[in-house]
N, C-alpha and C positions, 0 to 999 in steps of 0.2 A: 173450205169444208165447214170451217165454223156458223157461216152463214145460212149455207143448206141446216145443217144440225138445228140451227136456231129456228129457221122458217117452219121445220118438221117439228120444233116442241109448239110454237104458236099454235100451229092448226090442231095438233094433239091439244093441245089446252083447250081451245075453245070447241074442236067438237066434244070433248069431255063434258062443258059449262052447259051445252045443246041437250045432249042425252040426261043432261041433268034436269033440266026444266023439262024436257019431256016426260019424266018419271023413267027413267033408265036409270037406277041409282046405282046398281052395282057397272053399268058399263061403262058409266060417267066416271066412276072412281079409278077405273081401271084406265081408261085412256088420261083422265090429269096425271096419274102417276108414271106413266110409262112419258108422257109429255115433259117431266119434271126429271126423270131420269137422264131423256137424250138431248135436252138442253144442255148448253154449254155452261149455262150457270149453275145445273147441276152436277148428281155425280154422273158423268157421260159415258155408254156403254163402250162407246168405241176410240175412248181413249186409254 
């Protein structure tokens, strides 16, 4: 489960860094945070 969690913050992180160069600036912030939540190195919603 950790794994999956982790894989799911990766891609949330970097389509975040994507929408960000693209000039999406609020989408971009929204997806690193939500990226940064479900990581296991953060705080994890579903722990």
């Amino acid at each position: 489960m950790d794994l999956i969690l982790w894989i799911i913050a990766v891609v949330l992180v970097i389509g975040g860094i994507v929408s960000l160069v693209r000039g999406q600036i609020l989408w971009g912030i929204v997806l690193i945070v939500v990226g940064l939540l479900v990581g296991p190195g953060g705080v994890s919603v579903f722990s």
